[in-house]
C-alpha positions as a printed Julia matrix, in Angstrom:
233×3 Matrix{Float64}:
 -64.28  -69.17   -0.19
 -66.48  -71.93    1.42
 -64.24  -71.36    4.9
 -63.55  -75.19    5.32
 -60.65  -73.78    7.72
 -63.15  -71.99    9.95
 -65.41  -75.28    9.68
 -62.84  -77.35   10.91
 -61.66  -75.3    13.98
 -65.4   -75.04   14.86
 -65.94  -78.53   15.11
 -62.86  -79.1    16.61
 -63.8   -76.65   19.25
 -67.46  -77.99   19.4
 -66.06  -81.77   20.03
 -66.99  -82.88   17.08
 -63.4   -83.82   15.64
 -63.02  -86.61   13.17
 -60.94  -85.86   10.68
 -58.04  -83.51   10.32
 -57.21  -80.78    7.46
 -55.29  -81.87    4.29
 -53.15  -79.14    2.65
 -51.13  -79.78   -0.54
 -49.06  -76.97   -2.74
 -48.4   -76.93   -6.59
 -44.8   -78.39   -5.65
 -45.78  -80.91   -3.12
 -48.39  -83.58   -2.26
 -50.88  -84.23    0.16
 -49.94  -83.73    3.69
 -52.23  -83.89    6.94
 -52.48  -80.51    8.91
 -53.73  -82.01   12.73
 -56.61  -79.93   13.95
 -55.08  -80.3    17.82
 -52.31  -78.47   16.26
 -54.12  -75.76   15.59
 -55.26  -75.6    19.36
 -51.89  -76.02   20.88
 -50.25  -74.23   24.28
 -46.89  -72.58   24.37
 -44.75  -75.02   25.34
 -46.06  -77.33   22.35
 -44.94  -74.53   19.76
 -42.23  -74.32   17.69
 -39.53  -72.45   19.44
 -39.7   -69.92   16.39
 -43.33  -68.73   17.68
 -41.98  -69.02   21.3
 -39.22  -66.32   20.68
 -41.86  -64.1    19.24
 -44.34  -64.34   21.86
 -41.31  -63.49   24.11
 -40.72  -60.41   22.32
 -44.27  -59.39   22.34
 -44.47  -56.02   23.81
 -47.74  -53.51   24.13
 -50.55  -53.06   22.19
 -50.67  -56.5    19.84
 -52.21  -57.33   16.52
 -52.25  -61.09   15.81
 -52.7   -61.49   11.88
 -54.1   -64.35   10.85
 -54.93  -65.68   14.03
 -56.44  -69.07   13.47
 -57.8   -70.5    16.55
 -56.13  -68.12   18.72
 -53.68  -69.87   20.82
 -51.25  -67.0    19.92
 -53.67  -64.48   21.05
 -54.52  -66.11   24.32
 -51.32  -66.96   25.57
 -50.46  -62.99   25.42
 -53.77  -62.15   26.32
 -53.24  -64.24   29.33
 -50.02  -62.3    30.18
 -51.78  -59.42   30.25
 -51.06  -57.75   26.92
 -54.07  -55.72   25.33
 -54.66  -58.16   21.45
 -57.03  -57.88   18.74
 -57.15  -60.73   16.74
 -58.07  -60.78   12.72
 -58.67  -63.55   10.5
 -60.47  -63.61    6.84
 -62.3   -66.8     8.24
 -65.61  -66.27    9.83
 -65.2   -70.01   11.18
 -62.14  -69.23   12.69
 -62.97  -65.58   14.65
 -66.19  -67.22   16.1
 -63.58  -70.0    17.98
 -61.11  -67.01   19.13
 -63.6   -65.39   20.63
 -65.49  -68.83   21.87
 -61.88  -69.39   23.5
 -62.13  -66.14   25.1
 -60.38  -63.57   23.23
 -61.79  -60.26   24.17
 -61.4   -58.36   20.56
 -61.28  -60.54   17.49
 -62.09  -59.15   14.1
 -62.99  -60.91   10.64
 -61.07  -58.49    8.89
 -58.11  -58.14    5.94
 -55.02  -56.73    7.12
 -55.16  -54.36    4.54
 -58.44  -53.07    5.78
 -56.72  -52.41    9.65
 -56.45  -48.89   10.1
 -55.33  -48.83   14.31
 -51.69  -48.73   15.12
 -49.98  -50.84   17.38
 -46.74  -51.69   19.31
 -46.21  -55.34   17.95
 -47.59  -56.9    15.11
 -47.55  -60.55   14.32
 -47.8   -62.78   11.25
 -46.96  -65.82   12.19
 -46.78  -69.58   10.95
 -45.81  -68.54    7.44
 -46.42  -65.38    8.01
 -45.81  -63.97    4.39
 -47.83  -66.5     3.0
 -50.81  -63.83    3.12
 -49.0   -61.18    0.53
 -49.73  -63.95   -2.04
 -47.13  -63.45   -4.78
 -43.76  -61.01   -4.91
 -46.09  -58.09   -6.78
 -47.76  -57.16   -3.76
 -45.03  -57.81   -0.99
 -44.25  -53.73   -1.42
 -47.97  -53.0    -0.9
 -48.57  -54.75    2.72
 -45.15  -53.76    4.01
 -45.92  -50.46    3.24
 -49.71  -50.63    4.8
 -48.06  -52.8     8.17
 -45.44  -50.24    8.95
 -48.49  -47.64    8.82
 -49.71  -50.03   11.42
 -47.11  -49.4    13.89
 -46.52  -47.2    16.4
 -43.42  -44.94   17.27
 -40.91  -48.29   18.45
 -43.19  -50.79   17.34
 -42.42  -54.01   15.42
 -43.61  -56.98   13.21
 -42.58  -60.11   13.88
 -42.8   -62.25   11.07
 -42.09  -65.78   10.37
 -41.46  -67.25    6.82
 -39.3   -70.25    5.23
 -36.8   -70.36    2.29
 -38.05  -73.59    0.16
 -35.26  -73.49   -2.27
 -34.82  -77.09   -0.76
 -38.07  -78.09   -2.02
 -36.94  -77.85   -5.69
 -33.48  -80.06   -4.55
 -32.62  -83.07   -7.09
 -30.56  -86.52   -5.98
 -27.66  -84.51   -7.33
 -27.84  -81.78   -4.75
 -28.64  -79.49   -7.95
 -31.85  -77.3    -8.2
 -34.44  -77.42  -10.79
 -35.86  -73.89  -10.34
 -37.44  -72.71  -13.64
 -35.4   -69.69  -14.06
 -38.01  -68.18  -16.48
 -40.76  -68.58  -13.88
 -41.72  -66.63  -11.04
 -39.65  -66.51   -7.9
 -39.4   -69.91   -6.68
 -41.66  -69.08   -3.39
 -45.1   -68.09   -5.26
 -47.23  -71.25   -4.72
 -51.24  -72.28   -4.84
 -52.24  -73.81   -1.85
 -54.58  -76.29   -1.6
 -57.05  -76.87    1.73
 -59.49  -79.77    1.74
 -61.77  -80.95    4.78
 -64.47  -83.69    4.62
 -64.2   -84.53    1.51
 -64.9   -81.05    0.26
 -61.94  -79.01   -1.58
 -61.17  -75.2    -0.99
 -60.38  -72.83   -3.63
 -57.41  -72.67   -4.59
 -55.22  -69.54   -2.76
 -52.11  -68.12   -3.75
 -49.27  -68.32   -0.88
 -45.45  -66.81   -0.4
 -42.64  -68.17    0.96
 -40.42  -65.39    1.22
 -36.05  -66.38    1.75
 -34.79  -63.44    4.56
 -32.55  -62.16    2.14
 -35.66  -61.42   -0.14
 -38.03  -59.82    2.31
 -34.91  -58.05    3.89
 -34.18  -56.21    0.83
 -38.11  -55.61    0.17
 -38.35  -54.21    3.6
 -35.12  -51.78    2.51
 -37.52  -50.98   -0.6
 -39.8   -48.88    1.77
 -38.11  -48.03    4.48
 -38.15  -50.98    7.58
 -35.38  -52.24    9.19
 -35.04  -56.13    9.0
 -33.51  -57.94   11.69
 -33.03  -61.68   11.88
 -33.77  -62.91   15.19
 -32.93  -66.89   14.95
 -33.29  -69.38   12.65
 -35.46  -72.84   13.14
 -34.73  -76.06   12.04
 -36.33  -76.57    8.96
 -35.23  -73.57    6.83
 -37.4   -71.31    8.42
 -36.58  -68.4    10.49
 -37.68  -65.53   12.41
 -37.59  -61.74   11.79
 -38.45  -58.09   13.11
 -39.56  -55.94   11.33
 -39.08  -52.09   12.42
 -38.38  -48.58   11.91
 -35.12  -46.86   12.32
């Protein structure tokens, strides 16, 4: 990966912003992803990640973290976070923006437990395709502590695949109609290609049956997406 996402938060944290991110998926076109989004306070977030910072309790993992404007805003509250990212771009900003632990790091490498977990902004997006939901399910609720949760955020897309007919046009011989390839390019420069998961509650509900978590859904937002949490009985 040539880490054009950690390139862009650097410059954007550097001041030297002049373009934004452009993001496309194999079922939709180019769309612009605002850097100052990526930097944005509480009370500029969807009310989905509001809720969840809400319910943020404890000792805190932040998956994915991006910038870190989840991170700091619980930080700042006085909660204990570590905050992971794959993107070496993006860990040097957290901690530039003064987040005390922040790891490059795979969640599947984690091995500390924790109260309250979060994957947020799409958070299933990082188990990639419906094979390996099972596999970091299973590693995250090793993750937690006695009472802990994971609060994870996700969309159903089915609407994506909508005709003028109010039909769908889901291949029904394909994969499960969430499995996309995501495309990232900054500066004129394309990423490779990643593999991303959109995961409908009623699908990640009955994976999180498959081994054992309890999954709650805590509200739904406006756009088809929706909140859940994520513990054990």
């Amino acid at each position: 990966m040539k880490d054009l996402f950690g390139n862009a938060l650097l410059d954007y944290q550097n001041g030297n912003y002049t373009e934004d991110l452009i993001t496309s998926t194999s079922i939709s076109d180019d769309d612009v992803l605002p850097l100052s989004y990526l930097f944005r306070d509480f009370k500029d977030m969807p009310k989905l990640e509001q809720k969840a910072l809400q319910m943020t309790k404890g000792n805190v993992l932040d998956v994915g973290c991006g910038s870190g404007s989840h991170s700091l805003y619980l930080q700042n509250k006085g909660l204990h976070v570590k905050a992971i990212d794959i993107s070496k771009g993006a860990i040097q900003v957290v901690k530039m923006r003064g987040v005390k632990q922040a790891e490059v790091l795979n969640i599947l490498e984690e091995t500390e437990t924790f109260d309250s977990i979060l994957l947020l902004m799409n958070g299933t997006g990082i188990f990639q395709d419906m094979v390996q939901v099972v596999k970091y399910l299973t590693h995250l609720k090793s993750l937690l502590k006695p009472s802990g949760q994971i609060l994870i955020d996700s969309s159903d897309i089915k609407y994506m695949y909508e005709d003028d007919d109010g039909g769908f046009w889901i291949d029904t011989n394909a994969g499960y109609y969430g499995e996309l390839d995501y495309y990232l390019s900054y500066k004129g420069e394309n990423e490779q290609p990643m593999k991303w998961l959109y995961l409908d509650f009623d699908t990640l509900n009955l994976a999180c049956n498959t081994v054992g978590l309890n999954c709650e859904l805590v509200m739904e937002g406006e756009h088809f997406d929706y909140l859940a949490r994520l513990y054990v009985s």
